[in-house]
C-alpha positions, 0 to 999 in steps of 0.5 A: 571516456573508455569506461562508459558502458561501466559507468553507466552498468555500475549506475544501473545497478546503484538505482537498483537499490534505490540510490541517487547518482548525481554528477556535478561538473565545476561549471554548472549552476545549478545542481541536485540536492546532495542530501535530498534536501536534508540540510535545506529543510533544516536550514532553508539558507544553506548554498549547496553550490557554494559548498561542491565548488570547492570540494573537487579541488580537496578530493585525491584522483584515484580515490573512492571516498565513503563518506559517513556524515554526522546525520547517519547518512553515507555517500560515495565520492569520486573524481572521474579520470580522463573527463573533458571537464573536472567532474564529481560524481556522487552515490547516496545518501543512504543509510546501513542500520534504521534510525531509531526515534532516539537518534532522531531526537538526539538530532533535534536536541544537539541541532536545538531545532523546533519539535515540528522537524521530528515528523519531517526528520522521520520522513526523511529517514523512512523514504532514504535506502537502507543498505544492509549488505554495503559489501555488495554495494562497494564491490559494485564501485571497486569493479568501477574503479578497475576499469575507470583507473586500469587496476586494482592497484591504481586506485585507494578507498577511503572512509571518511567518518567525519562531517560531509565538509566544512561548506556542507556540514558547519551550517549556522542551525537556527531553531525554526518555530515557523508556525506557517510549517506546524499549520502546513503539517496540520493541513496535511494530517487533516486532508489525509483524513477527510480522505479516509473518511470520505472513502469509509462513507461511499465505500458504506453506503455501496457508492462504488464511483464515488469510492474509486475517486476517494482511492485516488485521492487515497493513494496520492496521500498515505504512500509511506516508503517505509523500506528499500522495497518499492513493492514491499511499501505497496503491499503495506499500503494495500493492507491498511486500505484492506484494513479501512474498507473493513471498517466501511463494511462494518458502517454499512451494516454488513455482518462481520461473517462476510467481512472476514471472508472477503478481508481474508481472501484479498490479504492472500492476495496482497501478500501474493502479488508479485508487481506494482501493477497487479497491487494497483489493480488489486487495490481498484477490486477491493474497492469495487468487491467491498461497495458490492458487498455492502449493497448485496449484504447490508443489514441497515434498516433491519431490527436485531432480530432480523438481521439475526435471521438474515445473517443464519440465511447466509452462513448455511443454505442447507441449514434448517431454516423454516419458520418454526426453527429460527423462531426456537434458535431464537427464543421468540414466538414465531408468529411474532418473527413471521409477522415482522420478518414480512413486514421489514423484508418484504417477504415471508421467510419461506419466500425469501429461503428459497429466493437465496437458494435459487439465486446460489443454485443459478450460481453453481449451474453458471460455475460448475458441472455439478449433477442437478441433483446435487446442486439441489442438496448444495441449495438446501433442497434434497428433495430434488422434485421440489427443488425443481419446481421451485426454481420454475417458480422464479426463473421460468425454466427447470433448471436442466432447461436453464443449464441448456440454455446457458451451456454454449456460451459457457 
């Protein structure tokens, strides 16, 4: 045909909006759902074929048809001239405004159909594009037209604001109590949260594989295309994972002051992702960061009190944080915190300040040019001597000798 590379131009440009283009030649046996499977799953009999057989002979040549059908759906139908063989080509569905829960309902009531097709209908709707600008859309078929029929003036654009077709519309609605469907969506509800709970758990328990497993499952069972915008949808679905390895961290013990500023930086970058790939990479390093977190910062096993002392240690190293001051912040006897502090970490509380503080000075000395002395007072220790001397204590080397050592593979 003459206009080919047009057709397959304006095709393009419909699945850029997330639009089906189907063709339908009278000959074939089989062919696409038309609706996507709307009238199917509202009446499992309906004969799609039966219906499109007929409807070639009752469309005009030269003529678009916009078809608005009484389920809120819209279409583009068209015969294409010059074809070998009588061809339909059809664009859609799609819809022009969101369609309310009322509607839905509405739906239900006039088609008297079970209560367990609102999900479905619902579904339906979120996963169906919403074209809000239909302007653009039409032009893109009226530039179609000119080189499918020669002119603007060879051909006619028709809306039609009534059912599809008779075949395609006047279907027998039975209400359908199937409790095989109710039990399927049941199951369905049910796996989708033994995944969330899974995740929750290895995620709480630092289980990083175990989690990345979970994440594929995960991702197979919440993806809700909830508009036109494919990367939009991803970003949604990156937040409410955002939002459940929240929750994770939370389980396994980890202070919320750590949660908030790990949750905070990965909602940046959700929102500036800017493809599907750096989302789905995202989504495999909040995984990874969050069991990571919960195994450097999980707090199960401490009493209150400790786990008060703990959470101090890490918000501010350059805080005052001997014995004597934690014991007055806290109102208790220090002998009493000194005792149980070493018995439930192990250490005593000096030990443990300056492990963290050498272990955040080793940091800033693989991370940045920062002079030595203010890495000391960065740590907590503006006596630079001492501080010297306490990194020797746990490393070996000052930490001039450890800065040389690491700098040529910097």
């Amino acid at each position: 045909m003459k206009y080919d590379a047009e057709l397959q131009f304006a095709e393009k440009l419909a699945q850029s909006y997330y639009l089906s283009v189907n063709y339908y030649k009278k000959s074939q046996s089989e062919i696409h759902y038309p609706d996507k499977g709307l009238r199917k799953m509202i009446n499992p009999a309906t004969n799609y074929l039966e219906g499109l057989r007929n409807l070639p002979i009752r469309l005009r040549d030269n003529t678009i048809y916009r078809i608005a059908d009484s389920f809120h759906c819209v279409y583009l139908f068209f015969l294409l001239p010059d074809a070998e063989e009588m061809t339909l080509a059809w664009i859609g569905p799609y819809h022009i405004q969101e369609i309310t829960q009322k509607e839905i309902l509405a739906l239900i009531q006039t088609l008297s159909l079970s209560p367990a097709k609102i999900a479905q209908l619902q579904k339906y709707y979120e996963d169906l594009p919403l074209i809000r600008n239909e302007g653009n859309l039409l032009n893109i078929f009226i530039v179609l037209g000119f080189y499918m029929w020669g002119s603007l003036d060879n051909f006619s654009i028709e809306n039609i604001s009534l059912p599809l077709s008779d075949e395609l519309d006047s279907l027998h609605y039975e209400g359908n109590n199937d409790p095989q469907e109710a039990l399927l969506s049941m199951r369905l509800l049910e796996e989708r949260y033994a995944t969330e709970t899974k995740l929750i758990q290895a995620v709480s328990q630092g289980q990083t594989h175990k989690a990345e497993m979970m994440l594929n499952n995960f991702t197979r069972l919440q993806m809700e295309q909830r508009t036109t915008d494919i990367l939009r949808n991803r970003k949604n679905y990156t937040v409410i994972l955002n939002t459940l390895l929240r929750k994770a961290a939370e389980a396994g013990a980890v202070h919320p002051l750590h949660i908030d500023s790990l949750s905070s930086r990965f909602a940046k970058k959700i929102e500036a992702a800017v493809s599907i790939a750096s989302i789905d990479g995202l989504c495999k390093e909040m995984v990874h960061k969050y069991c990571l977190l919960v195994k450097n910062h999980s707090m199960k096993g401490y009493s209150l009190l400790v786990r008060k002392v703990l959470t101090m240690i890490d918000a501010d190293l350059t805080a005052d944080l001997s014995l004597r001051a934690q014991a007055e912040l806290l109102n208790v006897n220090s002998s009493y915190l000194s005792t149980l502090f070493k018995k439930e970490t192990g250490a005593t509380l000096t030990e443990y300040v300056n492990k963290k503080r050498v272990e955040h000075a080793i940091f800033l000395l693989n991370t940045t040019n920062l002079q030595i002395q203010s890495i000391a007072q960065h740590c907590g220790i503006p006596d630079v001597n001492y501080f010297t001397k306490t990194f020797k204590k746990y490393i070996g080397k000052t930490p001039k000798e450890y800065r040389d050592l690491i700098t040529p593979y910097k």
